[in-house]
Every structure is written in C-alpha cells, then in structure tokens.
C-alpha positions in Angstrom: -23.2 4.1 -27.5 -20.6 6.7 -26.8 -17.0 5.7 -25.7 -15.0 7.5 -23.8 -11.3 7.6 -23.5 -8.2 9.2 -21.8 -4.5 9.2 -22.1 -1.4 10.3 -20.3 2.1 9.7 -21.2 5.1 8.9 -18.3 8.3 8.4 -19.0 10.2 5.4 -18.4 13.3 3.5 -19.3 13.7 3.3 -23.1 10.2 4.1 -23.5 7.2 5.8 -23.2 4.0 4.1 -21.3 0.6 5.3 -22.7 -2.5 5.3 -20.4 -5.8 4.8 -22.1 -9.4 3.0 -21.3 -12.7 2.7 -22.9 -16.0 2.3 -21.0 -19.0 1.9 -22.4 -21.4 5.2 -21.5 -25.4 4.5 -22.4 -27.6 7.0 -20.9 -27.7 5.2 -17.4 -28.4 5.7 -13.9 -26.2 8.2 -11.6 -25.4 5.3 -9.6 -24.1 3.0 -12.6 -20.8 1.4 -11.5 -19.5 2.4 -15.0 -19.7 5.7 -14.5 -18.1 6.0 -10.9 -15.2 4.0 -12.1 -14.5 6.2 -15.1 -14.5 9.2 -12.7 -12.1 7.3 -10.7 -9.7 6.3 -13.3 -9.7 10.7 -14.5 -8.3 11.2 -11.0 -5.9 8.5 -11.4 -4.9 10.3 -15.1 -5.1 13.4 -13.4 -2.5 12.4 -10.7 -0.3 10.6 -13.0 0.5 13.9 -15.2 1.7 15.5 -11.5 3.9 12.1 -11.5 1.8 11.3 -8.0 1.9 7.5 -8.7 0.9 6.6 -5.7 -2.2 8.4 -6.2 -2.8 7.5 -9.6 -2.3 3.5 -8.6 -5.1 3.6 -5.6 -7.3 5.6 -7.9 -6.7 3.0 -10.6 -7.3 -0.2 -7.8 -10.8 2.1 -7.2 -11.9 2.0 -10.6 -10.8 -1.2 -11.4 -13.1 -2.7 -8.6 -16.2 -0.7 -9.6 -15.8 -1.9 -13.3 -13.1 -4.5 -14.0 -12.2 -3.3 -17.7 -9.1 -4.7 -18.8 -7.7 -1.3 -20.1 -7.1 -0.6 -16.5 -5.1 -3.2 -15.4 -2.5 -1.9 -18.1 -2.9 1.8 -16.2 -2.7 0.4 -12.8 0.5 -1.5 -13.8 2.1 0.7 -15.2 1.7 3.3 -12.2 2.5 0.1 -10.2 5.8 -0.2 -11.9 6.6 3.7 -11.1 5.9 3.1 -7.4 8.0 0.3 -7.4 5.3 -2.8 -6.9 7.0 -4.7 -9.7 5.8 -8.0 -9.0 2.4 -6.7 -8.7 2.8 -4.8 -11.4 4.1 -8.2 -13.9 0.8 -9.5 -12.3 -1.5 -6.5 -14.3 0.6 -6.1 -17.3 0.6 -10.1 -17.8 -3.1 -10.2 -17.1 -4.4 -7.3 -19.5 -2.0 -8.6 -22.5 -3.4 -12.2 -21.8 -7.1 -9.9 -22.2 -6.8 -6.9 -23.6 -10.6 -6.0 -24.0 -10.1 -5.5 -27.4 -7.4 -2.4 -26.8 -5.6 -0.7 -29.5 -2.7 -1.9 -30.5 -0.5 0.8 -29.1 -1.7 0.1 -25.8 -0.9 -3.3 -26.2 2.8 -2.2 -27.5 3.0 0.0 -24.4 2.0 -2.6 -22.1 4.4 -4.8 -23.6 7.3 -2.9 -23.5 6.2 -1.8 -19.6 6.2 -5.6 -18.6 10.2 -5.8 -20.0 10.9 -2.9 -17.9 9.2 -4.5 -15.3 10.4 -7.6 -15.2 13.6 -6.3 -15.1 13.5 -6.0 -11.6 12.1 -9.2 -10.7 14.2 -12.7 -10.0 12.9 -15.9 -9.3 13.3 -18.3 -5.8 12.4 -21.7 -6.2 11.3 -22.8 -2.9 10.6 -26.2 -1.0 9.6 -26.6 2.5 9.3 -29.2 4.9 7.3 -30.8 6.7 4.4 -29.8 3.4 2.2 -27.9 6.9 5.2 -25.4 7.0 4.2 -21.8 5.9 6.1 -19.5 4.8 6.6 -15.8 4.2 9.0 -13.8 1.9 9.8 -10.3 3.8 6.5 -10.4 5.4 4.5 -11.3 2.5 3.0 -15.0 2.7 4.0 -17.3 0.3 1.6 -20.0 -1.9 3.7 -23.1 -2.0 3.0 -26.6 -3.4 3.6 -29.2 -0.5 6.8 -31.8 -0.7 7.9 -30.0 -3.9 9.5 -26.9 -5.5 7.1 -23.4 -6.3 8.7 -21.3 -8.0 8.3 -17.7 -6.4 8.8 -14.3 -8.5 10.6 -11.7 -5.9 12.1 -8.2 -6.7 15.6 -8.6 -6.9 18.0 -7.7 -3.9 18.3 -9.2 -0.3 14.9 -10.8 0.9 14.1 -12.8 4.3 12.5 -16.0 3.8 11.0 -17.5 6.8 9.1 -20.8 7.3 7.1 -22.1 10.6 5.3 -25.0 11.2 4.0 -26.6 14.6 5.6 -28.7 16.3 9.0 -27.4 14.6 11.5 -24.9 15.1 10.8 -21.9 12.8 14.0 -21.2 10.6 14.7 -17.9 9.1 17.4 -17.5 6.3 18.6 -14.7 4.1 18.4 -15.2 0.6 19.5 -13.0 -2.5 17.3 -12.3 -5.1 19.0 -12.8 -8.8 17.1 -11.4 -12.3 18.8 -14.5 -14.4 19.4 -17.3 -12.1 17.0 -19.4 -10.3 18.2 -19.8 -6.7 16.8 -22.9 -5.1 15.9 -22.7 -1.6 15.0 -25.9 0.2 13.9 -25.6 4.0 13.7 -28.5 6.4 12.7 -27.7 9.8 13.4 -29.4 13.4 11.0 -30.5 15.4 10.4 -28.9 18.3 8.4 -26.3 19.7 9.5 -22.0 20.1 9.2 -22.4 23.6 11.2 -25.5 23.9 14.3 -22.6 23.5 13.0 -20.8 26.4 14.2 -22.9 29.8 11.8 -22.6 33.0 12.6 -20.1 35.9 14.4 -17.3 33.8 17.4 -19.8 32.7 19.1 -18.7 29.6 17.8 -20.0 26.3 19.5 -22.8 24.7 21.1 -20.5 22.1 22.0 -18.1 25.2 23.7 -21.0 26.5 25.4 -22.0 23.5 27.1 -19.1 22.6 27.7 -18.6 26.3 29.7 -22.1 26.3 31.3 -21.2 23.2 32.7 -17.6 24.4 33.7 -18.8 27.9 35.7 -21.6 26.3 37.1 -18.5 24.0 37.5 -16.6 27.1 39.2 -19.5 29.4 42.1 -19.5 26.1 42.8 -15.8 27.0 43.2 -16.1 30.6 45.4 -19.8 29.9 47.7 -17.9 27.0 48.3 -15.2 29.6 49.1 -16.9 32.0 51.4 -19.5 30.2 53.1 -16.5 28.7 53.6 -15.2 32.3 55.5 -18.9 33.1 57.2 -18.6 29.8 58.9 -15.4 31.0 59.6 -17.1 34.5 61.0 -20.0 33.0 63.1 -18.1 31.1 64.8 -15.7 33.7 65.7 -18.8 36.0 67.0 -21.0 33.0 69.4 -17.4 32.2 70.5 -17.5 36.0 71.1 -20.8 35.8 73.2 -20.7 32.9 75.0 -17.1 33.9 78.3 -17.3 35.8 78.3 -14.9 38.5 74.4 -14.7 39.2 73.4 -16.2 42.2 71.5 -19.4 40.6 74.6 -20.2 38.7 74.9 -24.3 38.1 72.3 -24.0 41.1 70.0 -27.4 41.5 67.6 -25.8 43.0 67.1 -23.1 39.9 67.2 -25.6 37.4 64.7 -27.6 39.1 62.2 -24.3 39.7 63.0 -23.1 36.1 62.0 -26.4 34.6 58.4 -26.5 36.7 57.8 -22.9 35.3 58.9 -24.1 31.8 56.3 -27.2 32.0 53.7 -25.0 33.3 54.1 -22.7 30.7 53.7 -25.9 28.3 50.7 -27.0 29.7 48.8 -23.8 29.6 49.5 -23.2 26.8 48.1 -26.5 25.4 45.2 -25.5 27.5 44.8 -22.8 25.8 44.7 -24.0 22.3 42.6 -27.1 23.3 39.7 -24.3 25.1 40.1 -22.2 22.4 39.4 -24.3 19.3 36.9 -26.3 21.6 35.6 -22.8 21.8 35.8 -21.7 18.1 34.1 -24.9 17.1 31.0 -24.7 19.4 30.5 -20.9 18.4 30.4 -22.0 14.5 28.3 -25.2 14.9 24.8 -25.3 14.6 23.1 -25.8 17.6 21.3 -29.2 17.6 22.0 -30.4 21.3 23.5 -28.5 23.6 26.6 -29.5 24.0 28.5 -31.1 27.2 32.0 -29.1 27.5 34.0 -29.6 30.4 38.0 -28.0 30.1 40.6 -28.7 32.8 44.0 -27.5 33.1 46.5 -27.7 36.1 50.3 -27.6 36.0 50.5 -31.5 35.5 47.1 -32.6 33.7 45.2 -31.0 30.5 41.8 -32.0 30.0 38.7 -32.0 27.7 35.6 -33.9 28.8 32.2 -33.8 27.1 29.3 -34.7 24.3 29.2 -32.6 21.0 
C-alpha cells in the first residue's frame, strides 16, 4: 500500500497552518473515488500556495465528498478560516481533532492552534423563541432551535439580524451584536396576527403608516400652535406697552387692556396646545405599536383638549 501525501504552509496569526492528507493508493480502478479526490485535494494545495482560498476551500469541499478522509476537514478549515467562514470553519477543525484519522501530530498541533484563531472570531447568541413553531434565521442563514427553551447559537462577531416568523404571528426582526466573551441572550415572543393584517383594504395606509403618521401630525400640529401662540405673545405684548405708555393712543385705554388680555390668553392656550400635541406626539412616535391609537387634539382661544385610547 502506498501513501501519498501533500503539504502547504499559510500564514496566519501567530502561527503557521500545515496542510497534509493521506489516502490510501492500491493499484485500483481509474474511476476509484480515492483517486479523483486526491487529484482534487492537489488543486486545492496547488491554489492555496497562490493564497486563492477560495479555490483551494471548493476544491477541498470536492474531495472531501468523493472520499471523506479526516485529514481534509483540517485543510478545508483551515482555507475556511482564510476566506472568512469561521463558523464553518470551528465546524471542520472541531470535527477532524474529535477524528483525526490517525494524523500526525503536527497536523493535529496545526489544527489546534487554527481552531484558537478561529474561534477568535466567533461569539455566542443564546436564543429562545416563541410560540416553539417560530423559525428563525440569523442574517439569512436558518437557525436549529430547541422549542420553549434557550439554543445556544455560535455567530461571527459584529452586528447580525435575527429574525423570527411564525403563522398566525407578526414576524419580528431585531438587531443584535455579536460578542467573543459574553453570551447575549435573546428571547423573542411574537404577536399574533397575520403580515397582512398590517396592510388595510383599498390602498389605506398600513397600521405602522398610520402610526407614525398620527405621531408626526401631532408633532406637526405643536409647530403650527407654538407659532402661532408666539405670534399672540408678541400681540399681547405691544397692546399691554400701549396700554401702559403715556402719550400712545391706548394709554389707560379699556378697550386695549381688554384686547391685550384676549391676545395674552390666547397666546396661553396655544401654547398649552402645543406642549399637550407635542408630547402626545413624542409619545405615540416612541411606543410600540400594539393598537392603533385613538388621538384626537383640540385647541381654540378658550378650550384645550386631548381625547382618545392609547
């Protein structure tokens, strides 16, 4: 029995990675799986000393699938970890050192030392869902999760998307932040309802639409009352100075004191107005829409007024 073997060295952080596999090489048929995976796994050597890992990792995935040696599993995570694939990657590395085919102990060193690197990279989300039907994908990617309880899901560190669907409930998305040393628990409980409950018949705008439409307009309505009571502030003012000026023609007049005060308790009452509409307004824009709320503001010079359901 002849063995045959190959190597290619790539640098990494703090260390060098070490490429090697042996297949056993009787005298067989052209067609033996054996030998079209070893040619396979030379293209994927011969692409790694270019530093085309790309290459090298689909030419490792080929041979791995015409003969599943363990040897490559350490090859084809190790180009895995240069292309980035690091949770793929901990998946290879894990499962050659858990079987190493009887590999040398260099390789095993190597693949050791590539699985720190590796894992480097990687955090973990621990994830519950409900109702247990809910699915769930992580930037895409589906997600295996155990129903009613936590499953703890190994993610490459950074910002990821997690979101979860289930029918007969509103699907929720949420960003989350991957972490290499802490744990972040995510736990997901969805509404019921239905997608298409959001949508309203005849081209009406969505609940959210209306929502944050309610919530601007109330925002909106603030402006146009703090405006305006600014406007009779001013007014108010320029009749109380007449009033209160000898010589100008309202002097100790009834008549302007009795204008200047109306403009005076406008002014007043816009201005509540416009603190009422605008944290009304503030409030509906930051709270989660449940049920659409039932806003009604009314402002005249003699009556403020908020009317509704939240």
């Amino acid at each position: 029995m002849n063995r045959f073997s190959a190597r290619v060295h790539a640098r990494t952080v703090a260390l060098s990675a070490c490429w090697t596999i042996g297949l056993a090489s009787p005298s067989a048929r052209a067609s033996d799986p054996r030998d079209e995976s070893r040619t396979a796994f030379l293209r994927g050597v011969s692409e790694a000393h270019q530093e085309h890992f790309t290459a090298a990792r689909d030419a490792f995935i080929e041979a791995y699938r015409l003969f599943p040696h363990p040897s490559i599993l350490m090859n084809l995570g190790i180009a895995r970890m240069r292309t980035g694939e690091y949770i793929a990657s901990e998946e290879n590395l894990s499962r050659f050192l858990k079987d190493d085919g009887g590999a040398p102990p260099e390789d095993i060193a190597n693949a050791r030392a590539a699985l720190v690197v590796v894992r480097g990279h990687i955090g973990t989300l621990r994830v519950r869902v409900s109702p247990p039907s809910a699915k769930a994908t992580l930037d895409g990617a589906p997600l295996a999760l155990m129903a009613s309880t936590f499953t703890d899901v190994r993610a490459v560190t950074g910002p990821a998307t997690l979101r979860v669907s289930a029918d007969g409930y509103l699907p929720d998305t949420r960003e989350v932040l991957v972490l290499h040393e802490q744990v972040q628990p995510v736990d997901f409980i969805l509404v019921p309802g239905s997608a298409s409950s959001r949508e309203s018949p005849r081209g009406e705008p969505s609940g959210d639409a209306r929502h944050a439409l309610l919530g601007w307009g109330l925002v909106g309505t603030a402006g146009v009352l703090a405006v305006v009571g600014t406007i009779a502030g001013v007014e108010a003012i320029n009749f109380a100075h007449d009033y209160n000026t000898a010589g100008a023609a309202g002097f100790q007049d009834p008549s302007t004191r009795s204008t200047g005060i109306g403009w005076r308790t406008s002014a007043d009452v816009l201005f509540t107005g416009a603190i009422i509409a605008g944290g009304v307004g503030a409030y509906v824009l930051l709270r989660p829409l449940k049920a659409a709320p039932d806003v009604h503001v009314s402002a005249s010079p003699s009556f403020v007024g908020v009317t509704g359901r939240f």
